[in-house]
Structure formats: C-alpha cells, structure tokens
C-alpha positions in Angstrom: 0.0 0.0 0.0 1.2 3.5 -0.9 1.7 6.3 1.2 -0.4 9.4 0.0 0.3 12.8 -0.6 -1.3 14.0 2.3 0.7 12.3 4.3 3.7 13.3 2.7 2.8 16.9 3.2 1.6 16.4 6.7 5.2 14.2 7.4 7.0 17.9 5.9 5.3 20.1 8.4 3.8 23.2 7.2 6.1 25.0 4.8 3.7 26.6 2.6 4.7 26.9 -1.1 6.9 29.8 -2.3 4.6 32.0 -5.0 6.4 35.2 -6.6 4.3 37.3 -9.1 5.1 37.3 -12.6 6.7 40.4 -12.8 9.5 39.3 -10.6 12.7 38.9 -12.8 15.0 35.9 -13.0 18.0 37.4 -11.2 15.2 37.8 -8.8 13.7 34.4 -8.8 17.7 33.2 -9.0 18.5 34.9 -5.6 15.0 33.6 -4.0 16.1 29.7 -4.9 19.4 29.9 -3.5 18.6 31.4 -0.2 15.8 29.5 0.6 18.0 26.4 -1.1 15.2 25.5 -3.0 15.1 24.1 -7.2 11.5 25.6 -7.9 8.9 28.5 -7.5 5.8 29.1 -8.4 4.3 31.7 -10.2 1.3 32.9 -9.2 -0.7 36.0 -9.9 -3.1 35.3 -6.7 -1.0 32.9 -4.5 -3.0 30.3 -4.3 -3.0 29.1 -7.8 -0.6 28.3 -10.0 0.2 30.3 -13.7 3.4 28.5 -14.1 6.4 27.2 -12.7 9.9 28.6 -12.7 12.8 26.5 -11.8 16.6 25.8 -11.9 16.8 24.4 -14.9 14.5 26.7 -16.5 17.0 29.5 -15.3 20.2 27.8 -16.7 18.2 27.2 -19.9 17.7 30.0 -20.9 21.0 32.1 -19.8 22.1 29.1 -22.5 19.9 30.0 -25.0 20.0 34.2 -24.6 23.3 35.0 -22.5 23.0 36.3 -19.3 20.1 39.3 -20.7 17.3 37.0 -19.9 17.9 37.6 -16.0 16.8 41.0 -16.2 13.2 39.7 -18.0 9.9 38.3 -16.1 9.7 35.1 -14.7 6.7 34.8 -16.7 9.0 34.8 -19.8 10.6 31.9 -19.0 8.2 30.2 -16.9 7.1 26.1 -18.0 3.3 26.8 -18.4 2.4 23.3 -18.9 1.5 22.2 -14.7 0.8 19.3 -13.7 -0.7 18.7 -10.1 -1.1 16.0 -7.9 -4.3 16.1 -5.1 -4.1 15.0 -1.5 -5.7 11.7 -1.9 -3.0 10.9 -4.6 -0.6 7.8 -4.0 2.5 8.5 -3.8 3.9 5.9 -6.2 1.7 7.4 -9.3 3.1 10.8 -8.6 7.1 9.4 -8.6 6.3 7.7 -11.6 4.9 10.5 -13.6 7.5 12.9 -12.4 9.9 10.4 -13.6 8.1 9.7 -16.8 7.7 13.3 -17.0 11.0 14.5 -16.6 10.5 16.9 -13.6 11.3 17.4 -10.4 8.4 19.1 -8.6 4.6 19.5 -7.9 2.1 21.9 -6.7 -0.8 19.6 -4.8 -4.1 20.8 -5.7 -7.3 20.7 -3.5 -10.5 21.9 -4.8 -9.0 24.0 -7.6 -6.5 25.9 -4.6 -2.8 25.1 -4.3 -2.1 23.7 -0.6 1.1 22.5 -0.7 4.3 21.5 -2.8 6.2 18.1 -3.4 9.4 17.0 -4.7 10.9 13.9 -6.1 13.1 14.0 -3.0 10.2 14.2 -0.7 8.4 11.1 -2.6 11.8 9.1 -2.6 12.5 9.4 1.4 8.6 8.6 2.2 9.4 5.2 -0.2 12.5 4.9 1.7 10.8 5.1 5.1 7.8 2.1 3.9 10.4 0.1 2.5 12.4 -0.1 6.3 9.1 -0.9 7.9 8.3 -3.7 5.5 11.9 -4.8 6.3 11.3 -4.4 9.5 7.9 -6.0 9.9 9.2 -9.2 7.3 12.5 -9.4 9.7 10.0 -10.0 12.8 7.9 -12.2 11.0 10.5 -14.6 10.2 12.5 -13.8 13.9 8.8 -15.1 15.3 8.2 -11.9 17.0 
C-alpha cells in the first residue's frame, strides 16, 4: 500500500509553497532559490494558484539559450506553463512515476482548484525509503517469530 500525498505533506510540516508574481525577474527568482535552497517556484498571480512554474533548470536554460540578458526579463518569460498537479488523496507511487516519466522534479498539490502544498521527487523518494524499512522491519519480525 502507498503512502499518500497527504501524508507526505503532513510528514514535511507546514512550509507553505513559495509564490512570486510574474513580474519578478529571473536574477530575482535566482537569488530567492538559492537562499531559501530551493530548485523551484511558483508563479502565481493570486497565491494560491498556480500560472506556471519557474525552476533551476529553467533559469540555466535560458541564460544558454540568450546569455545572461534574460535575467533582467519576467519570470513569466521563462516560466514552463504546462503544470501538472497532484491532489491530497493521490498515492504516492503514481506521482514518482509521472515525475519520472515526465522528466521533472516538482509538484504543486491541488485541493478543490487551490494550491495547498508542494512536493518533490526527493520528498516522494525518502517517504518510499521510510515504507520500505518498515516492510523490512515487519518481514524481519515475521521470520524472527516476533
């Protein structure tokens, strides 16, 4: 059985997602990631919902593409549009698989059209990590007899 998102995001404590508006610029967004040592923000126009999604590897993308000019533009310039959420009730399996399928790294969780939290392939590898000791663990006292 899989662990669910909710869980996950419960098991994280509450640390909000981090929204910037779309006018913020890329030096801007750059400076954001690295001191709260984060790979991704949101973009969000009302906070609580998601226009797009600005991260790492969109930033070192595009300095390849345009040279070092595109950190004075918008985030919304560079921004992946294309989103796709996970909900609460979600297992967490599905949601590794289509970020690995997928090719990304992180995922605004959705409830009733509002974003409430944020999860990362790192955050859906350590809860696998976690089930997969306590299967050891519980096989390991099945066969001790206890």
């Amino acid at each position: 059985m899989s662990v669910l998102v909710h869980q996950i995001l419960k098991s994280k404590g509450d640390q909000g997602v981090v929204t910037v508006p779309p006018s913020m610029t890329v030096a801007e967004a750059a400076r954001l990631l690295d001191e709260k040592r984060i790979g991704t923000v949101v973009i969000s126009s009302t906070g609580d919902t998601a226009d797009g999604i600005c991260s790492e590897r969109d930033i070192v993308r595009e300095v390849s593409r345009r040279g070092s000019s595109c950190l004075e533009c918008s985030v919304s310039e560079i921004m992946s549009r294309e989103i796709i959420t996970c909900s609460l009730g979600d297992q967490a399996d599905a949601v590794l698989s289509t970020m690995t399928q997928k090719r990304f790294r992180h995922m605004p969780v959705v409830d009733a059209g509002v974003m409430v939290g944020f999860i990362s392939i790192g955050d859906l590898v350590k809860a696998r990590l976690a089930e997969l000791a306590m299967e050891k663990d519980a096989l390991q006292g099945m066969i001790m007899g206890h």
